[in-house]
DRENLO-760225 format. One line per field, with one value per residue: residue number from 0; residue in one letter; x, y, z of N, C-alpha, C in turn. Coordinates in nm, 4 decimals, always signed. Layout:
! residues N
num [NUM | ...] $
residu [a | ...] $
nc1 [X | ...] $
nc2 [Y | ...] $
nc3 [Z | ...] $
cac1 [X | ...] $
cac2 [Y | ...] $
cac3 [Z | ...] $
cc1 [X | ...] $
cc2 [Y | ...] $
cc3 [Z | ...] $
//
This chain:
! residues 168
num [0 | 1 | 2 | 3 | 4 | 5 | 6 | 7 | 8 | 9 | 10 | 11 | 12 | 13 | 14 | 15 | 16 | 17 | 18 | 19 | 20 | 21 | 22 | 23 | 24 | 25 | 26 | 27 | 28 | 29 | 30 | 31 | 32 | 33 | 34 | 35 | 36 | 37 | 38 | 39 | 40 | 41 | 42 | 43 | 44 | 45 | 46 | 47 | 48 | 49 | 50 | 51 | 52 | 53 | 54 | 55 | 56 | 57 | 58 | 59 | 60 | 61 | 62 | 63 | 64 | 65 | 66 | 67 | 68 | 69 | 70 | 71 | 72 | 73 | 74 | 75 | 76 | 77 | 78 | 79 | 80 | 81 | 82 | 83 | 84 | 85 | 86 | 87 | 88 | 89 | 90 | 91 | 92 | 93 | 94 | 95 | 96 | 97 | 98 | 99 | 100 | 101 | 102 | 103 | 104 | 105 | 106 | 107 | 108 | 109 | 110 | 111 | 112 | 113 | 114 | 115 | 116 | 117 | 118 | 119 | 120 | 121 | 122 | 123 | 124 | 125 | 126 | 127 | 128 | 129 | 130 | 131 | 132 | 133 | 134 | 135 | 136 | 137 | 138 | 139 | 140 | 141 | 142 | 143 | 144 | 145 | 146 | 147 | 148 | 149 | 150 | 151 | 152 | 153 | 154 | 155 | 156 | 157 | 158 | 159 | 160 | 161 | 162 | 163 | 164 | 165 | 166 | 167] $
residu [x | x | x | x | x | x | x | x | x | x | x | x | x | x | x | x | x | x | x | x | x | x | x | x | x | x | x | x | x | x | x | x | x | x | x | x | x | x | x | x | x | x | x | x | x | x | x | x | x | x | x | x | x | x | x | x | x | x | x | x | x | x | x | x | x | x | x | x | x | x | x | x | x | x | x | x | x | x | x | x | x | x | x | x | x | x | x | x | x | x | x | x | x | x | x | x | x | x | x | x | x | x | x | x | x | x | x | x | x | x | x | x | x | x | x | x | x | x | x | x | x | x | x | x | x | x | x | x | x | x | x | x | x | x | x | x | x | x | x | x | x | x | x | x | x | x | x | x | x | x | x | x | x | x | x | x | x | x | x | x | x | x | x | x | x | x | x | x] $
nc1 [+5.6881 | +5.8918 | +5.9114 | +5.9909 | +6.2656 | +6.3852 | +6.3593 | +6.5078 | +6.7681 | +6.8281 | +6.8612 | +7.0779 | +7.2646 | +7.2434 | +7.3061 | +7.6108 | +7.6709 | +7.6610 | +7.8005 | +8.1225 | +8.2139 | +8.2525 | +8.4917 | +8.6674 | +8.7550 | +8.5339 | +8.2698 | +8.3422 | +8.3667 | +8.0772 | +7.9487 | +8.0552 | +7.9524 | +7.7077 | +7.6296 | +7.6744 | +7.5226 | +7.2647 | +6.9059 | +6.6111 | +6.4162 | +6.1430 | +5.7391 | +5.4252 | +5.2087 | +5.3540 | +5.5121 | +5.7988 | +6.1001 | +6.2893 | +6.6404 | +6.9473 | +7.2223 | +7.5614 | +7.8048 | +8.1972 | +8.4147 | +8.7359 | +8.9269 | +8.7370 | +8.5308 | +8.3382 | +8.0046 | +7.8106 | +7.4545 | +7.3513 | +7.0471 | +6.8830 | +6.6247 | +6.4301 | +6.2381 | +5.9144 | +5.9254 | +5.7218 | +5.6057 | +5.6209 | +5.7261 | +5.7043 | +5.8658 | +5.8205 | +5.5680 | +5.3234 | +5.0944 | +4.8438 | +4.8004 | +4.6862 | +4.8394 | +5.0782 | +5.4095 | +5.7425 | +5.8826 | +6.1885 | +6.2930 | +6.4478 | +6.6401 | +6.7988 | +7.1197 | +7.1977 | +7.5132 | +7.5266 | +7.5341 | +7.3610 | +7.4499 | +7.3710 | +7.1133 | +6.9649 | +7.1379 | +6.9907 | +6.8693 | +6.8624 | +6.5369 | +6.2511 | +6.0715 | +5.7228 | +5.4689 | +5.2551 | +5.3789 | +5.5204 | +5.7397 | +5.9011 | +6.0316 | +6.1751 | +6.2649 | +6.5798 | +6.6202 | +6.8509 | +6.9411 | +7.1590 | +7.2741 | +7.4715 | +7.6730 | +7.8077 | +8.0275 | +8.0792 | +8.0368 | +7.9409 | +7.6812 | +7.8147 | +7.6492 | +7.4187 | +7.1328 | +7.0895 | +6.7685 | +6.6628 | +6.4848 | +6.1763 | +5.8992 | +5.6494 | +5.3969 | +5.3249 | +5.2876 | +5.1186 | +4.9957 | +4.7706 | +4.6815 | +4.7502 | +4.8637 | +4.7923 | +4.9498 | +5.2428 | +5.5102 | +5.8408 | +6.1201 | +6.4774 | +6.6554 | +6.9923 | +7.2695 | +7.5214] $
nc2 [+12.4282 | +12.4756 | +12.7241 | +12.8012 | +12.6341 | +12.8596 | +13.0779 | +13.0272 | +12.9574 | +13.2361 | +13.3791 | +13.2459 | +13.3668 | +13.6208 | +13.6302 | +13.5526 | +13.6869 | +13.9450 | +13.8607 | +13.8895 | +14.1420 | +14.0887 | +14.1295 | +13.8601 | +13.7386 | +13.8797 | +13.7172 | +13.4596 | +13.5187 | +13.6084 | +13.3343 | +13.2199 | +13.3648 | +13.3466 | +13.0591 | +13.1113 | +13.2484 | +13.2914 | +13.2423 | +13.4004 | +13.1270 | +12.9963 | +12.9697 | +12.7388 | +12.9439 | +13.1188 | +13.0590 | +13.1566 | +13.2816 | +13.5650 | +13.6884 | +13.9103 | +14.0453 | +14.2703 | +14.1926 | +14.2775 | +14.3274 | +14.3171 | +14.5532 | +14.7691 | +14.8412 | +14.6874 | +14.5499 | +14.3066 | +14.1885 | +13.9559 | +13.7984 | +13.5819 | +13.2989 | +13.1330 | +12.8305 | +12.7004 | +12.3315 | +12.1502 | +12.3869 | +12.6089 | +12.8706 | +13.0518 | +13.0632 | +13.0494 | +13.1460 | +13.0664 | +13.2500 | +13.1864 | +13.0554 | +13.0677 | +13.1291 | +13.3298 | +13.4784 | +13.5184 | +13.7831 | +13.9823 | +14.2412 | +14.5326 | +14.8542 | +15.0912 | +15.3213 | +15.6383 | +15.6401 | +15.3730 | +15.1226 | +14.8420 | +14.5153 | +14.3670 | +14.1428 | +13.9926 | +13.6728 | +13.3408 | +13.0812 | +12.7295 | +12.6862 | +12.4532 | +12.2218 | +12.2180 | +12.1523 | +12.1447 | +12.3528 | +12.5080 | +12.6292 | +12.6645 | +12.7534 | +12.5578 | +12.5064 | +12.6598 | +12.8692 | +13.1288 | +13.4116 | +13.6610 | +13.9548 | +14.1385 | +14.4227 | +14.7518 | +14.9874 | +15.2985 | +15.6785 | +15.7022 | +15.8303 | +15.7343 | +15.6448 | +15.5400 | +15.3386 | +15.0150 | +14.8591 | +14.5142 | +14.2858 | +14.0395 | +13.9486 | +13.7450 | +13.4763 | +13.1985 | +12.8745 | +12.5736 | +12.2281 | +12.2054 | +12.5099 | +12.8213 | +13.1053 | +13.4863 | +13.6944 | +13.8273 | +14.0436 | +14.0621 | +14.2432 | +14.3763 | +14.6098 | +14.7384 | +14.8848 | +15.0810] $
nc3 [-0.7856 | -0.9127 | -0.9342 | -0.6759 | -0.6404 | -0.8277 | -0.7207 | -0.4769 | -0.5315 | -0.6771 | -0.4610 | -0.3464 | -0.4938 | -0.5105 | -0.2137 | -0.2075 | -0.4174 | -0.2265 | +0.0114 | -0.0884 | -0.0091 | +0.2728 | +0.5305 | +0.6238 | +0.8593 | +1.0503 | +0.9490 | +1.0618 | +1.3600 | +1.3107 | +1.2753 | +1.5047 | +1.7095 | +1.6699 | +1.7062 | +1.9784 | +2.1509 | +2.3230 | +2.3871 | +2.5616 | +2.7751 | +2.6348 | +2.6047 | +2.6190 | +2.5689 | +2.5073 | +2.2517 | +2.1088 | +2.1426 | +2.0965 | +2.0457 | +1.9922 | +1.8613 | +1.8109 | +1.5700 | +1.5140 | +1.3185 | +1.3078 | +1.2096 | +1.2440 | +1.0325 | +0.9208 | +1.0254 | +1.2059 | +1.2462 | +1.4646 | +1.4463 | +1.6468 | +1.6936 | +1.9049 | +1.9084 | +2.0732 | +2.1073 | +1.8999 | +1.7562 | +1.4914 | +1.2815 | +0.9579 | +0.6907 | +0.3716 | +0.2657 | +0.0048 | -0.2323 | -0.2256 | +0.0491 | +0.3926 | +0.5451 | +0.7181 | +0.6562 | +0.7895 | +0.8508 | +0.8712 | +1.0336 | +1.0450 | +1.1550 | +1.0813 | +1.1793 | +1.0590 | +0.8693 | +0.8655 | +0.6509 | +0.5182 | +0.3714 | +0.1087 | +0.1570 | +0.3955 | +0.5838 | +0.5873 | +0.8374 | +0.6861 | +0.5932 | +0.6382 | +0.4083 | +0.3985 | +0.3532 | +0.0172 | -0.1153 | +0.1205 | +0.3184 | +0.6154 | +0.9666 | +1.2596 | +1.6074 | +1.6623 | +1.4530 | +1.2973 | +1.2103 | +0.9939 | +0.9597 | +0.7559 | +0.7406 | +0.6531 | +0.8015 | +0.8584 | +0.9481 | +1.2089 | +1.4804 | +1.8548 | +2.0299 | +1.9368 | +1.8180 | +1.6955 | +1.5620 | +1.5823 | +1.4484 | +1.4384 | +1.2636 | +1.2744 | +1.2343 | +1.4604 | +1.4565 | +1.5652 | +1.5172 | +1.6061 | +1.6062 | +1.5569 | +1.6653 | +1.6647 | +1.4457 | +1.5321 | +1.6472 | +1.7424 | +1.8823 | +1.9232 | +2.0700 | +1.9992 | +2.1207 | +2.0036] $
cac1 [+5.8123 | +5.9993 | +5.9852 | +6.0326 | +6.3715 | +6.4372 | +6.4157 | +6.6183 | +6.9271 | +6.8601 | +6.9061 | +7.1893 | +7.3261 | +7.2969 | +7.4139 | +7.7593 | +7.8143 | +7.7179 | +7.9941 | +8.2284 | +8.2491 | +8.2409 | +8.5839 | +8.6992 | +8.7291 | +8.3952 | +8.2025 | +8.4289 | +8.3000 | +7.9054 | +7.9406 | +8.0946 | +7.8768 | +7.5634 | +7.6519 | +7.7583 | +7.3720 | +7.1487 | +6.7670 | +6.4948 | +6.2648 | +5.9790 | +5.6885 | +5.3387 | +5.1554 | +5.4597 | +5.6493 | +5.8631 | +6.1545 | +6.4378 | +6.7738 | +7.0231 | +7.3817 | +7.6228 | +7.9710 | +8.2350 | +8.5095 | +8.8552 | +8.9173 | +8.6073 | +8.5034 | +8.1771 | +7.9487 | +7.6795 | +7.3881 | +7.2838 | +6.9299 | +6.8297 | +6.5166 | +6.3925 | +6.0898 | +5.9181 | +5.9060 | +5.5725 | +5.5773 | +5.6707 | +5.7169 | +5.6709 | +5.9327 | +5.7696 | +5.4038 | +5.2425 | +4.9887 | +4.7180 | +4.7854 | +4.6092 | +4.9276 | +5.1868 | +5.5399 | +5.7798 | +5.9837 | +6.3196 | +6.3023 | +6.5926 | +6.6132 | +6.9574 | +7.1471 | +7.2720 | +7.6483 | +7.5393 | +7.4448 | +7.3385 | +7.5046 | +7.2823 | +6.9581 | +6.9294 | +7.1264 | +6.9099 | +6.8553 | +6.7661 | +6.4068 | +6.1926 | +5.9011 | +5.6050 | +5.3914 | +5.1670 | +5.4438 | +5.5032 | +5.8078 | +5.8735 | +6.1214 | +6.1689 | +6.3690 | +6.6615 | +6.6522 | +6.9613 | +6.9368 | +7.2773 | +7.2911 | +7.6214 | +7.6668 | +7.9644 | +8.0056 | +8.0798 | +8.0872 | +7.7642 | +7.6894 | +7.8316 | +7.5364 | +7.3285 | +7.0857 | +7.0357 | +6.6688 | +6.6446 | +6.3315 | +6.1306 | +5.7596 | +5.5988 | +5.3122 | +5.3196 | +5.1346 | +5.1483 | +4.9331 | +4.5939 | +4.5640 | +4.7666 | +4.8311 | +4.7788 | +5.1153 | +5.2817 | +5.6780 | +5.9319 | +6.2305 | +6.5771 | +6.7351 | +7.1665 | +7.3867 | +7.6528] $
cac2 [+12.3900 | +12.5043 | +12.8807 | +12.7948 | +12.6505 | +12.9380 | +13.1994 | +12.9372 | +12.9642 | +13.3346 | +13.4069 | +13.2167 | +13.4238 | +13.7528 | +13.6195 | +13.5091 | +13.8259 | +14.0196 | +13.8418 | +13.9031 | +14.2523 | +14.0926 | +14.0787 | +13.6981 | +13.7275 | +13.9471 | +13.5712 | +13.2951 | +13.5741 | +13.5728 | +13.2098 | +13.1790 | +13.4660 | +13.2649 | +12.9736 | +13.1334 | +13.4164 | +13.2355 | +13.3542 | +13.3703 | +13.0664 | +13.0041 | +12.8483 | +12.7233 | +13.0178 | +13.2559 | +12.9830 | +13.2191 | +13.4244 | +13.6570 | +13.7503 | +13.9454 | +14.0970 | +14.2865 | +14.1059 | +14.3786 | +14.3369 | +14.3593 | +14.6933 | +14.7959 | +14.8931 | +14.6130 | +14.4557 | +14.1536 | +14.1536 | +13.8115 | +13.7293 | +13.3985 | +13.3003 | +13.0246 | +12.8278 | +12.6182 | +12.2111 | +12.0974 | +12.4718 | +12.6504 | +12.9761 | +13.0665 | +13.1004 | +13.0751 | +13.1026 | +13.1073 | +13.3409 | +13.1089 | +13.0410 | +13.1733 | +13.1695 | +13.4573 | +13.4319 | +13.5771 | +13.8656 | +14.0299 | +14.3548 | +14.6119 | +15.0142 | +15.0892 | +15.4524 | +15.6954 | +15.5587 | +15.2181 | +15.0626 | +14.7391 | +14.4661 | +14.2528 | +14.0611 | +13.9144 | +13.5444 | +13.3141 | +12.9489 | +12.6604 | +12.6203 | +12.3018 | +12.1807 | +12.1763 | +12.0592 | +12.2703 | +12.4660 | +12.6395 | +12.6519 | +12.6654 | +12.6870 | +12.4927 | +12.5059 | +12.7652 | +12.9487 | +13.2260 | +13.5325 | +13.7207 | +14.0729 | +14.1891 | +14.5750 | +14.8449 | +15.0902 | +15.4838 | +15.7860 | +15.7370 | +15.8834 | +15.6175 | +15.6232 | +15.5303 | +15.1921 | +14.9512 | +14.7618 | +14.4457 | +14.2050 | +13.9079 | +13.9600 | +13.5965 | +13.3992 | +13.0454 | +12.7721 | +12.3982 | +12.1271 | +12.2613 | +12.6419 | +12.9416 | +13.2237 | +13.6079 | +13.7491 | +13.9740 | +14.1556 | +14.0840 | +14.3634 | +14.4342 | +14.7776 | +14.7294 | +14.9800 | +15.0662] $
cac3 [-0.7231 | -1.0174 | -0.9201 | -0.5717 | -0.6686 | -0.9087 | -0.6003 | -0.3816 | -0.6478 | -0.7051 | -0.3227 | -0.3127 | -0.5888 | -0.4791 | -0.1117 | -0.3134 | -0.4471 | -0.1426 | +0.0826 | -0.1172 | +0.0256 | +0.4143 | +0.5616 | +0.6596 | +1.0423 | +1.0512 | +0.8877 | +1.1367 | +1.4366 | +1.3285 | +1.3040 | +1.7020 | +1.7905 | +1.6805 | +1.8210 | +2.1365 | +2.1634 | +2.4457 | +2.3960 | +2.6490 | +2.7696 | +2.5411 | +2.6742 | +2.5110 | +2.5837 | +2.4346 | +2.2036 | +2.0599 | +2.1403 | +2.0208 | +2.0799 | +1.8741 | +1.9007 | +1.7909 | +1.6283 | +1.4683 | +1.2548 | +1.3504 | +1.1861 | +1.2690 | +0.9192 | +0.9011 | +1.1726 | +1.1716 | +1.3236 | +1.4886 | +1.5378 | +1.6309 | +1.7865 | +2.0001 | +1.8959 | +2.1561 | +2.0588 | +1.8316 | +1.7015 | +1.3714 | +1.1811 | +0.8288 | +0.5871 | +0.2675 | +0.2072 | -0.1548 | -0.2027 | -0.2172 | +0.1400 | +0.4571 | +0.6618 | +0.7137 | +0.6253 | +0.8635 | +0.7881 | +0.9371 | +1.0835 | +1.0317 | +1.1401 | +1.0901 | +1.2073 | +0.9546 | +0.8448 | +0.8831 | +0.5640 | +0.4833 | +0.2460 | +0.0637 | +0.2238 | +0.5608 | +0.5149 | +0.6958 | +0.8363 | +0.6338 | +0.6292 | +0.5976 | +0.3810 | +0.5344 | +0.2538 | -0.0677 | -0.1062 | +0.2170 | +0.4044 | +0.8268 | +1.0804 | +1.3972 | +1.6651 | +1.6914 | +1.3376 | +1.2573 | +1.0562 | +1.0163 | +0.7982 | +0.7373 | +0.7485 | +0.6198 | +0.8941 | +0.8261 | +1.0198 | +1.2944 | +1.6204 | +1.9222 | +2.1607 | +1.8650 | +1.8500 | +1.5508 | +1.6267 | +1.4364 | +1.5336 | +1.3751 | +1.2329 | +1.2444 | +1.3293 | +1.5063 | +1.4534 | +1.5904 | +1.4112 | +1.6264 | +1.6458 | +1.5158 | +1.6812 | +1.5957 | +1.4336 | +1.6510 | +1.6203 | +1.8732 | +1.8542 | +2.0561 | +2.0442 | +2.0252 | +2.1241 | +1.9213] $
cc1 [+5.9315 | +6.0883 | +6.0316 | +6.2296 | +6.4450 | +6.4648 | +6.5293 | +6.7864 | +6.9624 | +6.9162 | +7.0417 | +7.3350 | +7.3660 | +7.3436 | +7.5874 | +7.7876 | +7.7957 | +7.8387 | +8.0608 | +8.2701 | +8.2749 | +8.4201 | +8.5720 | +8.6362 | +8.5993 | +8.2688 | +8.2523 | +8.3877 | +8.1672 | +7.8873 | +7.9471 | +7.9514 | +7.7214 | +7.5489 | +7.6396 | +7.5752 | +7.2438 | +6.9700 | +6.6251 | +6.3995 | +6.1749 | +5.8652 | +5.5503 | +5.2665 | +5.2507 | +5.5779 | +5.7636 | +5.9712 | +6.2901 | +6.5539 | +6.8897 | +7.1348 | +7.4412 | +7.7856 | +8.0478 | +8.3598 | +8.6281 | +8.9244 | +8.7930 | +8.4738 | +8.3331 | +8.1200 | +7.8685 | +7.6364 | +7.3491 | +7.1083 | +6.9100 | +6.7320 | +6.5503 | +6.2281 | +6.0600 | +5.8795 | +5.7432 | +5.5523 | +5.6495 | +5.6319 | +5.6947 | +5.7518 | +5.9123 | +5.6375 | +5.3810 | +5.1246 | +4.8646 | +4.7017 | +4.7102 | +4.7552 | +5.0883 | +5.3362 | +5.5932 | +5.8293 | +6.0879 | +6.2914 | +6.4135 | +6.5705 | +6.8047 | +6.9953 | +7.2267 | +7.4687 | +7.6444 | +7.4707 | +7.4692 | +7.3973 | +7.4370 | +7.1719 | +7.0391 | +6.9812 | +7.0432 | +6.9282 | +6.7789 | +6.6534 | +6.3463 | +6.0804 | +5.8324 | +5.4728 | +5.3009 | +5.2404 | +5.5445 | +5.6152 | +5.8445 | +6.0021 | +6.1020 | +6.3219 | +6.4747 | +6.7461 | +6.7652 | +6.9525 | +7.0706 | +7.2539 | +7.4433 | +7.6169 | +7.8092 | +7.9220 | +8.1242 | +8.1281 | +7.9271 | +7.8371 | +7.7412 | +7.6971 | +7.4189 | +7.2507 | +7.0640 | +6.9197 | +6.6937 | +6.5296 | +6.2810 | +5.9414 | +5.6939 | +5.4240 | +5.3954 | +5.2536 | +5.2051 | +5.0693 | +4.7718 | +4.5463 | +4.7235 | +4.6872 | +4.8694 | +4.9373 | +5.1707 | +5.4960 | +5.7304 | +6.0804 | +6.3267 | +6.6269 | +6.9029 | +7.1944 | +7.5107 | +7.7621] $
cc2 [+12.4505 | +12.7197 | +12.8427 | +12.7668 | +12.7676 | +13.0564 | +13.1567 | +13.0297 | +13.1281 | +13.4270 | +13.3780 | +13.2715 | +13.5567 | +13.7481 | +13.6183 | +13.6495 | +13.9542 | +14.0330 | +13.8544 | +14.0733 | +14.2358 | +14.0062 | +13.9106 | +13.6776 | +13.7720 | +13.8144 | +13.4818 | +13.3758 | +13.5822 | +13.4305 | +13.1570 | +13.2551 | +13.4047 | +13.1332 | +13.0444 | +13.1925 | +13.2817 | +13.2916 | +13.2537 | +13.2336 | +13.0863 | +12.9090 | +12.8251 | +12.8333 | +13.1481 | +13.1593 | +12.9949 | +13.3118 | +13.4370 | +13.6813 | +13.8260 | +14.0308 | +14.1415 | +14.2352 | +14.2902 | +14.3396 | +14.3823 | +14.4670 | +14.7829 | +14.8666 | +14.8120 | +14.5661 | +14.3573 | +14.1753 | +14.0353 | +13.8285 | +13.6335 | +13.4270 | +13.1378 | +12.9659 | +12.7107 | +12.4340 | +12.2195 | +12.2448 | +12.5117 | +12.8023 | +12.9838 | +13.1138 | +13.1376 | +13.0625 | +13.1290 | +13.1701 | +13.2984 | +13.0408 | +13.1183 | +13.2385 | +13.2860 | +13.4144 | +13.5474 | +13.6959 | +13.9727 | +14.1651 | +14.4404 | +14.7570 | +15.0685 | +15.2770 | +15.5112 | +15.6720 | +15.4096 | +15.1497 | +14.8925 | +14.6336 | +14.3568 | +14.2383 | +13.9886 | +13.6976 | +13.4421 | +13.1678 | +12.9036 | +12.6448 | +12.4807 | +12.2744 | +12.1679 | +12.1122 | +12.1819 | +12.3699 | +12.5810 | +12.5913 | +12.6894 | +12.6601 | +12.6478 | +12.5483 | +12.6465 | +12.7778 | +13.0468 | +13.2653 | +13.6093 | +13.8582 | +14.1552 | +14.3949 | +14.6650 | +14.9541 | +15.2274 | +15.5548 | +15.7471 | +15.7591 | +15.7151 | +15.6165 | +15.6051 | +15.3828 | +15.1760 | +14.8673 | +14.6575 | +14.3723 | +14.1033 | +13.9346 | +13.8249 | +13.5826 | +13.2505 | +12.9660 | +12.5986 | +12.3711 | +12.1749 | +12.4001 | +12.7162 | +13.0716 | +13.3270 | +13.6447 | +13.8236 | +13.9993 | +14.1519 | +14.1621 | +14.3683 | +14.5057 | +14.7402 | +14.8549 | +15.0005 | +15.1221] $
cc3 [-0.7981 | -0.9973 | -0.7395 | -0.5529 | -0.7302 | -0.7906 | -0.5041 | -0.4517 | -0.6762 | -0.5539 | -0.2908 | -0.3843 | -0.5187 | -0.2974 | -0.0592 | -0.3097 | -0.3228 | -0.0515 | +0.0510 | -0.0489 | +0.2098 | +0.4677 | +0.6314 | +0.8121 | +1.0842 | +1.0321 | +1.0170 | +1.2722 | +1.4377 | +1.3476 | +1.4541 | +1.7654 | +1.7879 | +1.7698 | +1.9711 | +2.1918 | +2.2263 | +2.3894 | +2.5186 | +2.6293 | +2.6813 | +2.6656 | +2.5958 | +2.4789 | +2.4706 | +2.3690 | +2.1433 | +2.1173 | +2.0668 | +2.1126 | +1.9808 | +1.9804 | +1.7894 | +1.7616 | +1.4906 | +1.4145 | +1.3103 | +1.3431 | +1.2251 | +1.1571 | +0.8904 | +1.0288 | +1.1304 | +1.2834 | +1.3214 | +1.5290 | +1.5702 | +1.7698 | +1.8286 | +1.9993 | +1.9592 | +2.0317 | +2.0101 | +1.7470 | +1.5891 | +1.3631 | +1.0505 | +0.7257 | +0.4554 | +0.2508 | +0.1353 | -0.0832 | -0.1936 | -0.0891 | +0.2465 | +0.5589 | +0.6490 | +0.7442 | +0.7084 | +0.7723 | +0.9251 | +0.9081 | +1.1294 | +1.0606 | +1.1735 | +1.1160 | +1.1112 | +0.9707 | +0.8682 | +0.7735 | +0.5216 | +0.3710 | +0.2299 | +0.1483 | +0.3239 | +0.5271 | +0.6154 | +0.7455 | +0.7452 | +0.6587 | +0.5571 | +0.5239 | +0.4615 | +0.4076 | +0.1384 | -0.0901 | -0.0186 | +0.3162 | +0.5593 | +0.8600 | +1.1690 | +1.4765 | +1.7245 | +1.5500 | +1.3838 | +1.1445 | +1.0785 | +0.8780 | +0.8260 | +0.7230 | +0.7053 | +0.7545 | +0.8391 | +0.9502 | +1.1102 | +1.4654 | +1.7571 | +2.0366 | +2.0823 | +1.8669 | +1.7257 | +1.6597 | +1.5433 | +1.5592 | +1.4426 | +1.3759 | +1.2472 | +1.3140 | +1.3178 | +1.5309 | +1.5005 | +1.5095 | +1.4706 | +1.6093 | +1.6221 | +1.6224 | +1.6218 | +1.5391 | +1.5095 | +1.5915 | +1.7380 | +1.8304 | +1.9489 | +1.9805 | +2.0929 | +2.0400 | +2.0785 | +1.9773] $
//
């Protein structure tokens, strides 16, 4: 539990000093913009889905990508799994276009104990990554997407990668 906290605190560290480079209005816009980002029906069969967007800075100098998914009721994802687990921890999927670079790690929703260690989301998680923008082509796409498996309390299914392509 002890390193579990220790990564907690160190995340929250280098989250700190990345924002400090993310204009004001650019933050109080991912915030609306998450709120605001609808995503597709889930249903038991497919309890999972994605959505993501584009928000842009008033100068237009940074952007944020939103993801947020949609996970159906009784189901979960995988935030943290120790290695002595069988189950797969999600991970955030980024392909970014030359002049678009990245600031810091992916900040994410709280996740929840789930017990032995192992961390979960429910519900309608939010990942936000902050970005500096450059010189790039305009008819260019950023993908971002969500790696996971999902499991209820009887049966786990296979992992799979859901992805949307933005237009910049």
């Amino acid at each position: 539990m002890k390193n579990i906290l220790f990564k907690t605190l160190a995340l929250f560290f280098v989250i700190q000093l990345g924002n400090a480079q993310i204009p004001n209005d650019l933050k109080s816009k991912a915030i609306q913009a998450s709120k605001a980002l609808q995503t597709p029906e889930t249903t038991p069969a497919d309890p999972v889905s994605i959505n993501s967007k584009i928000v842009w800075s008033n100068d237009k100098s940074h952007l944020a990508i939103i993801l947020k998914a949609s996970i159906e009721e009784q189901w979960h994802i995988y935030a943290y799994v120790p290695q002595n687990q069988p189950y797969i921890a999600s991970r955030l999927e980024l392909e970014l276009p030359e002049g678009i670079t990245a600031i810091g790690d992916w900040e994410k929703s709280i996740s929840e104990p789930y017990g032995d260690d192992i961390f979960v989301y429910h519900g309608n998680p939010v990942f936000v990554q902050y970005c500096s923008v450059g010189s790039y082509n305009k008819s260019t796409t950023i993908t971002s997407g969500l790696f996971y498996q999902t499991c209820d309390l009887r049966v786990c299914l296979p992992p799979q990668t859901k992805t949307k392509s933005l237009t910049l």
